[in-house]
C-alpha positions as CSV (number, residue, x, y, z in Angstrom):
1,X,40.3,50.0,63.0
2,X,40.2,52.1,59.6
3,X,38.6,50.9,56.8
4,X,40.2,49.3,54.0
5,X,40.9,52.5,50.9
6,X,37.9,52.3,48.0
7,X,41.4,51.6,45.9
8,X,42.0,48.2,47.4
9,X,38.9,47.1,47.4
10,X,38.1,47.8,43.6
11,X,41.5,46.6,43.1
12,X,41.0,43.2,44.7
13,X,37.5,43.3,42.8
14,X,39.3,43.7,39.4
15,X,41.9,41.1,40.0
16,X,39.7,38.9,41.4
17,X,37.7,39.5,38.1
18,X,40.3,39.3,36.0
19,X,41.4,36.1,37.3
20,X,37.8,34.6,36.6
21,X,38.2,35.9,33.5
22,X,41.9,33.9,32.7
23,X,40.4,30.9,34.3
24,X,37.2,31.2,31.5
25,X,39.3,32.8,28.4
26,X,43.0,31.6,29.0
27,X,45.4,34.4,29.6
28,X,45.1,35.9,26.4
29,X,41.2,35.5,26.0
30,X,40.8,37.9,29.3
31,X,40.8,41.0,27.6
32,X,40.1,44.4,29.1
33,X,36.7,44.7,28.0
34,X,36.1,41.2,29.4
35,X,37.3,41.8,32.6
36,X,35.8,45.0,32.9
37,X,32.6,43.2,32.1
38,X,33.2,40.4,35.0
39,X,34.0,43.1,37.4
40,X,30.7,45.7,36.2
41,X,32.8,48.4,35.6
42,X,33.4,50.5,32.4
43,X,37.6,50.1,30.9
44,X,39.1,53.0,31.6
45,X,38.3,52.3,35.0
46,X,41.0,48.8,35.1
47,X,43.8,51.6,34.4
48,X,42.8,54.1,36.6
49,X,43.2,51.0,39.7
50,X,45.6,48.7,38.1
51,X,47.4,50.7,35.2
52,X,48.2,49.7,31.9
53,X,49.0,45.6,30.9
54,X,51.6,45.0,31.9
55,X,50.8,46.6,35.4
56,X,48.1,44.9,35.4
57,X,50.2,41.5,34.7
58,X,52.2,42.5,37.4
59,X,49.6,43.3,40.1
60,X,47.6,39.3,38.7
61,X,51.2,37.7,39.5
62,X,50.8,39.4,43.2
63,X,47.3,38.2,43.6
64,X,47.8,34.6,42.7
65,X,51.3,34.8,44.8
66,X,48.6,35.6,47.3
67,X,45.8,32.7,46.1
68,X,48.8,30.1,46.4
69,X,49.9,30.9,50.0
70,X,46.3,31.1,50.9
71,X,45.6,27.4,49.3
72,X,48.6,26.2,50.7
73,X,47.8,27.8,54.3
74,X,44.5,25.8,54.1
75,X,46.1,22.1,53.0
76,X,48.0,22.8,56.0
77,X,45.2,23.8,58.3
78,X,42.9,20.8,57.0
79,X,45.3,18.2,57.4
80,X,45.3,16.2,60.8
81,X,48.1,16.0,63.6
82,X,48.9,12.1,62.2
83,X,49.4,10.5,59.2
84,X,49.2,14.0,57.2
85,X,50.4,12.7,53.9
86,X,47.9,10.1,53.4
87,X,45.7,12.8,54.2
88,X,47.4,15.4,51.9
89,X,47.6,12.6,48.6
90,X,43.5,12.4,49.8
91,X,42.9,16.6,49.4
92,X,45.1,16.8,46.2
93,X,43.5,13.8,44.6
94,X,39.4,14.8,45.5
95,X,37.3,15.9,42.9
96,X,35.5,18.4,44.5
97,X,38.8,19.9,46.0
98,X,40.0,20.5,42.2
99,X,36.8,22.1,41.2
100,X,36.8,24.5,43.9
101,X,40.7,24.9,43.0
102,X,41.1,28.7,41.3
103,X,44.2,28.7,42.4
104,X,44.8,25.8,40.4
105,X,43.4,26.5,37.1
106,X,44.6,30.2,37.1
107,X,48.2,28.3,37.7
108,X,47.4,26.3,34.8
109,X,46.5,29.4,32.3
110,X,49.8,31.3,33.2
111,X,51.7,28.3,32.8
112,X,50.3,28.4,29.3
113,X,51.1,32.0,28.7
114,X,54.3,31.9,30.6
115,X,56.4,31.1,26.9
116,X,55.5,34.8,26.0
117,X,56.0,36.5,29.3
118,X,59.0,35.7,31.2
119,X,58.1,37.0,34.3
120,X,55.2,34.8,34.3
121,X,57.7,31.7,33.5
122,X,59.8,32.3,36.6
123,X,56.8,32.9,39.1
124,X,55.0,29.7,37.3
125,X,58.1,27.6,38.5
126,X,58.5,29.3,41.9
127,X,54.7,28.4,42.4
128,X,55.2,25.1,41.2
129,X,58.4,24.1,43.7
130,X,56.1,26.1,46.6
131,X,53.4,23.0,46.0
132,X,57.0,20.4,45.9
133,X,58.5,21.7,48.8
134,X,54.9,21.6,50.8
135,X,54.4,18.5,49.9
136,X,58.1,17.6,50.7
137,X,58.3,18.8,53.8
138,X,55.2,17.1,54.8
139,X,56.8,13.7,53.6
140,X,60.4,14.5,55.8
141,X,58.3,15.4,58.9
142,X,56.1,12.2,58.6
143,X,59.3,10.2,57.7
144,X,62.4,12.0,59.6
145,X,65.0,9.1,58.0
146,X,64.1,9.8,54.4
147,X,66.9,11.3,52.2
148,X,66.4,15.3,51.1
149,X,66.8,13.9,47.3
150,X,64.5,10.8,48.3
151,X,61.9,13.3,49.3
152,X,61.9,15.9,46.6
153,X,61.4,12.9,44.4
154,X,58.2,11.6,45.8
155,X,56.9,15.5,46.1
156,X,57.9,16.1,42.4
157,X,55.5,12.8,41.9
158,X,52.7,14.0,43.7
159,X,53.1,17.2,42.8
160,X,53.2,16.1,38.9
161,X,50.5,13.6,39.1
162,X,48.7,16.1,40.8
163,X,48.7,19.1,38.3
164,X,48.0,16.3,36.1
165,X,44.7,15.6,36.6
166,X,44.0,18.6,37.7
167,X,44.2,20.0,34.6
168,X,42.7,17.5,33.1
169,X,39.5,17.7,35.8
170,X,38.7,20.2,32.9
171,X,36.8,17.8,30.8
172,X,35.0,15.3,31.8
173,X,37.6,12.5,33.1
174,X,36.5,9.2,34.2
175,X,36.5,8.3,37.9
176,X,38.6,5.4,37.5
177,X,41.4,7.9,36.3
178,X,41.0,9.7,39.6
179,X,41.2,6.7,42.0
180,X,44.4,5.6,39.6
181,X,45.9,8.9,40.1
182,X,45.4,8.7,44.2
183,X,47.0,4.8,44.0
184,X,50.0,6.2,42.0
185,X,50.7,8.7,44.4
186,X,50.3,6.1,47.5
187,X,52.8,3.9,45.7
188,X,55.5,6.6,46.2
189,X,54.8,6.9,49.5
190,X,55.0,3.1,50.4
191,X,57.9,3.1,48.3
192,X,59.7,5.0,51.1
193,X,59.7,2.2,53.2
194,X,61.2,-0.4,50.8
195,X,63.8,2.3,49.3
């Protein structure tokens, strides 16, 4: 098997780099030099793999595209063959899962940004109904006699409660706000059976 080109290899370093970098700065505070610094190599170098900005916006909105399929392939993989969206509300609503959540946060500091870059404002909302119609689907396999608009509803709530508080896992949030957050979500699940 060949081995992968020297260009996709720095390239992935870069973005992976410049990602750290949004996650740290915000999307505006990751400036070339910055990145450059995350990824130990000298500026001109970020054009040379990944061209100018907005090329290099471009090629970030691939590699998070990327970092979302990947974080939704593993909730899929991790959940169990029964009762999956009990265990699903239990993954999205962990602590430790939303620190270890890049994907997350880098969502978090386009969505920000998205108001000056359009492009960024249509792939934060295609993102966004990737995570509700996971999480939907999940609910219409574990309850097959559940409406379509019944079911995006709940998702949406999950979905919202749980970019909630991950973005708030940011600071310092109580537990309590946590264990509230997980209850929340369980109530619109049980709420399917008395709908």
């Amino acid at each position: 098997m060949p081995r992968p080109s020297m260009k996709i290899i720095r390239s992935e370093e870069i973005l992976t780099a410049y990602a750290k970098c949004i996650i740290r700065f915000g999307f505006e505070g990751a400036t070339q030099e910055k990145i450059a610094f995350e990824a130990n190599v000298k500026r001109p170098i970020l054009r040379h793999y990944l061209g100018n900005r907005i090329q290099m916006i471009e090629a970030l909105i691939d590699y998070v595209d990327i970092q979302i399929e990947k974080d939704l392939e593993f909730l899929k993989e991790t959940l169990p063959d029964e009762r999956r969206v009990g265990a699903l509300i239990d993954i999205l609503f962990d602590q430790e899962h939303a620190a270890d959540d890049d994907a997350g946060m880098m969502m978090q500091a386009l969505v920000s940004a998205a108001y000056s870059y359009p492009e960024l404002n249509s792939k934060t909302l295609d993102w966004t109904n990737g995570y509700i119609e996971f999480v939907k689907d999940e609910i219409v396999q574990e309850y097959p006699n559940i409406s379509d608009e019944r079911a995006f509803q709940i998702a949406f709530g999950i979905v919202a409660l749980h970019f909630n508080i991950d973005f708030l896992s940011q600071i310092s949030i109580p537990d309590a706000w946590w264990a509230a957050s997980n209850n929340a979500a369980c109530t619109l699940v049980r709420s399917i059976k008395s709908y």
